[in-house]
C-alpha positions in Angstrom: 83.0 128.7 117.9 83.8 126.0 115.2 81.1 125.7 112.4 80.0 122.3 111.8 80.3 121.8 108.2 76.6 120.7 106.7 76.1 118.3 103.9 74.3 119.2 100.4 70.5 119.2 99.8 69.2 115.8 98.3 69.2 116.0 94.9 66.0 116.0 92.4 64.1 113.0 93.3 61.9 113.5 89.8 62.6 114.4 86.1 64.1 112.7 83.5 66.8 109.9 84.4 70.1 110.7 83.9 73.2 109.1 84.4 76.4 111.9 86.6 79.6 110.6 85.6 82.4 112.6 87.5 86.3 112.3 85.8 84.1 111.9 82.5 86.9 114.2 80.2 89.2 110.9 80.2 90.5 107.7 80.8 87.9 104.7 82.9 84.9 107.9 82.8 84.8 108.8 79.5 84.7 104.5 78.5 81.9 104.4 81.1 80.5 107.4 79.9 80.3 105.8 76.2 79.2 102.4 77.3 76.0 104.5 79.0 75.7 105.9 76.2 75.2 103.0 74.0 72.2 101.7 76.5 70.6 105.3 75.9 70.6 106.7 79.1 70.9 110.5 79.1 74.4 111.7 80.5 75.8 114.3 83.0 79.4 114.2 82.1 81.3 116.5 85.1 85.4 117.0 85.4 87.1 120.1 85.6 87.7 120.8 81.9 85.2 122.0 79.4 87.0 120.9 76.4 87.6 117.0 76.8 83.6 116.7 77.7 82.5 118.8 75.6 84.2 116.7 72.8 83.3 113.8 74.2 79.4 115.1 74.2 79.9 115.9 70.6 81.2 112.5 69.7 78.4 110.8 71.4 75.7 113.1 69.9 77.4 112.2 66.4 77.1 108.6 67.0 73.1 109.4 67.6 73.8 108.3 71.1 71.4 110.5 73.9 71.6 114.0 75.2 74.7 114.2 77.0 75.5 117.5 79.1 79.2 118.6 79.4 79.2 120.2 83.2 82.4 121.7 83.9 83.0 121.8 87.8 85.6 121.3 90.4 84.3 118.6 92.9 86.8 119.5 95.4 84.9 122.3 96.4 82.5 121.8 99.0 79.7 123.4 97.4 79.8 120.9 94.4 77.4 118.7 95.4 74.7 121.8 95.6 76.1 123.0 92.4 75.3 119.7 90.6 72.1 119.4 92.3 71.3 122.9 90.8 72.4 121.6 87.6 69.9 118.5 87.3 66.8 120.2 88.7 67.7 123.0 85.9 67.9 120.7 83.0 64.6 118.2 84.4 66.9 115.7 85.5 66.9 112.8 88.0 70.2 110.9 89.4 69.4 107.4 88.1 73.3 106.1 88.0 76.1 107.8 89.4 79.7 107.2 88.7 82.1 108.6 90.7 85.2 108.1 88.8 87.2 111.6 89.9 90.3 110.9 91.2 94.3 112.2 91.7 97.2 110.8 93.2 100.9 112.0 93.6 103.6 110.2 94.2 106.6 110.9 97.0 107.6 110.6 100.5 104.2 112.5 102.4 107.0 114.7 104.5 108.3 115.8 101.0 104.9 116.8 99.1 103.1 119.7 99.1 100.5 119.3 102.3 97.7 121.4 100.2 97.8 119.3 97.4 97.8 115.5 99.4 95.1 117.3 101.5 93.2 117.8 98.1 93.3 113.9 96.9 91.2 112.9 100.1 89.1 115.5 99.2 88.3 114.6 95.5 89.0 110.8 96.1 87.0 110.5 98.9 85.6 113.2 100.6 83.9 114.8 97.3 82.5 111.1 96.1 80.5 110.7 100.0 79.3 113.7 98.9 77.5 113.0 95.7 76.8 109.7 97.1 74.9 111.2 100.0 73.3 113.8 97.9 71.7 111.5 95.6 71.0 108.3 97.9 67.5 110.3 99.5 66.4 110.4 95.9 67.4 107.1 94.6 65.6 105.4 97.6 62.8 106.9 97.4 62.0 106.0 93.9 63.3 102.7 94.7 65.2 102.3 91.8 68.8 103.1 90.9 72.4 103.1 92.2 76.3 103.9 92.5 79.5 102.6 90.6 82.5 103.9 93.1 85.8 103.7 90.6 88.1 102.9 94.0 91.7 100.8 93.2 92.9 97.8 94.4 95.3 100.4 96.2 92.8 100.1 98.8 93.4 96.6 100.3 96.8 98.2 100.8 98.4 100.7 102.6 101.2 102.5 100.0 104.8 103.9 101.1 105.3 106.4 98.6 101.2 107.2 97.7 99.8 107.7 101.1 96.8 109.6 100.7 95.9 108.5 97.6 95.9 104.5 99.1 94.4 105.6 102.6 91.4 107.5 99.7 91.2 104.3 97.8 90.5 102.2 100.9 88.2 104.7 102.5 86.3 104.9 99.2 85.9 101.2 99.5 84.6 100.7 102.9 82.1 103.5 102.3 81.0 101.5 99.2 80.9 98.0 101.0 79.0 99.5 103.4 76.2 101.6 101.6 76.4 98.3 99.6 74.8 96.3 102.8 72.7 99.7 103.6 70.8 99.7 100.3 70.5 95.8 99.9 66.3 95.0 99.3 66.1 98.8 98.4 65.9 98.4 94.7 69.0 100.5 94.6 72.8 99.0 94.4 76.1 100.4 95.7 79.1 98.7 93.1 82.8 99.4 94.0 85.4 99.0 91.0 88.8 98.3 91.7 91.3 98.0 89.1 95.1 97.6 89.2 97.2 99.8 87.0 95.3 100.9 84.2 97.1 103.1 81.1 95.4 106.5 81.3 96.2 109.7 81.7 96.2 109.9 85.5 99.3 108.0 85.9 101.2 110.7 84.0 99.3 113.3 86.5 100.5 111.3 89.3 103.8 110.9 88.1 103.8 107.4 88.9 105.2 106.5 85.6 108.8 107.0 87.1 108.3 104.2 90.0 109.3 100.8 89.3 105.9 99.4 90.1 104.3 101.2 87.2 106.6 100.7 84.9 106.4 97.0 85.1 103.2 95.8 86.2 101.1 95.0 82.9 98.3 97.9 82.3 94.7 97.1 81.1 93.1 99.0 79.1 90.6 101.9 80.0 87.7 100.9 77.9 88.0 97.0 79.3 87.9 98.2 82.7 85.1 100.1 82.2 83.1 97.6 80.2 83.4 94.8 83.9 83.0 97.4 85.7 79.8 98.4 84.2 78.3 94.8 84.0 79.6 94.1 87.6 77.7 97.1 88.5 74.3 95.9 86.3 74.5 92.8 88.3 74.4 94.6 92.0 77.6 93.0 92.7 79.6 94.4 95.8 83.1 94.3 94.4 84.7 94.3 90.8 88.2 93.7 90.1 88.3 93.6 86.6 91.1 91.2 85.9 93.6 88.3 87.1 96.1 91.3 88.2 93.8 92.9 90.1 92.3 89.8 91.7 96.3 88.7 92.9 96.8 92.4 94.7 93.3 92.7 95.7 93.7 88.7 97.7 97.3 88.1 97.9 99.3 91.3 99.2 96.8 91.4 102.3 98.5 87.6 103.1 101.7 89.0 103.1 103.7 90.3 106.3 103.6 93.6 106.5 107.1 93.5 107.5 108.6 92.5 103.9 105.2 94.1 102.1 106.2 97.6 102.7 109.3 98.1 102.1 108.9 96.3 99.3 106.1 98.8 97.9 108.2 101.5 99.3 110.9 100.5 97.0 108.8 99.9 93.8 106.8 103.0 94.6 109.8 105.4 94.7 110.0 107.9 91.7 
């Protein structure tokens, strides 16, 4: 008989408050990370390699900025969300913020890409940010105070020839955050979704989206200004932040086109 799979104890609901960012070694995280930083809070900084956080814990311990723990851990595993539930309640830490900035892409025809690997972008994109989100919402409400900054994409008001999974885990990331949004309103507690266009960071060499046409010519913002409206979108309890003109044109335009001459078009642009 099939097991049903079970979700993740609620986190700590007491200690000290502490703000998880996942993706933290790089790029958007490690900006949001810093700007956290600067308003004192205490950090959890989680991604996969120990190296770039614990450099980037050093750097913020140099600048007399607060405690900030490097946690090394892959969130595509299901048991992650326990693991980093273990983690706070170890250290006397409480969830006040979390940032779930993790994310990969890849870029191909889906028939042509390794199934294991597309499977594994819904899981981090998606499936490991409900995760965290519904380990650490129990807590959150209950202390009435608190909330969420989903890094989505302005990929997910599309669908994307040539990135399927990682649009179709941009737009489910979304709609989960629009709707614990509405969930949480008069809670005390805020659900923010950031979606930026193209931004110039490491993950687009990952993804190897460089090589597409789209990439190469759409004009990149910068990590650390993404971060930066996305953090004071987020302070303000607003629903949605796209951080610039380009992402406001994607994000409202595309939808208006027909779909008919939208995706080949992308499927062009988006071909390596």
């Amino acid at each position: 008989m099939r097991e049903e799979p079970t979700g993740s104890p609620p986190w700590p609901a007491r200690g000290r408050p502490a703000v998880v960012v996942t993706g933290a070694s790089s790029g958007i995280g490690a900006e949001l990370a810093r700007i956290a930083a600067r308003e004192g809070r205490e950090l959890v900084l989680v991604a996969r390699s120990a190296g770039p956080l614990r450099a980037l814990a050093a750097e913020i311990a140099a600048a007399g900025g607060p405690a900030a723990h490097p946690l090394p851990l892959d969130l595509a595993a299901p048991e992650a969300a326990a693991a980093l539930g273990e983690a706070l309640a170890g250290r006397g830490l409480a969830c006040s913020v979390l940032v779930n900035n993790a994310g990969c892409g890849l870029i191909g025809p889906a028939a042509a890409l390794d199934a294991g690997r597309q499977l594994g972008i819904l899981d981090l994109n998606l499936r490991a940010a409900a995760a965290l989100a519904l380990a650490a919402l129990p807590a959150m409400l209950e202390r009435r105070e608190g909330g969420i900054l989903n890094v989505a994409s302005v990929a997910g008001f599309l669908p994307g020839p040539g990135m399927a999974m990682y649009y179709a885990s941009k737009a489910g990331l979304r709609s989960l955050s629009e709707a614990l949004w509405a969930e949480t309103r008069g809670t005390g507690v805020t659900v923010t979704c950031l979606c930026p266009g193209p931004v110039d960071t490491p993950f687009m060499e990952r993804a190897g989206s460089r090589s597409a046409a789209l990439f190469r010519h759409m004009p990149k913002a910068s990590a650390r200004a993404v971060a930066e409206r996305g953090w004071r979108g987020f302070r303000r309890g607003r629903r949605l932040v796209l951080p610039d003109a380009m992402a406001w044109v994607a994000a409202l335009g595309a939808p208006l086109v027909p779909r008919a001459l939208l995706l080949p078009a992308l499927r062009r642009l988006q071909r390596p």
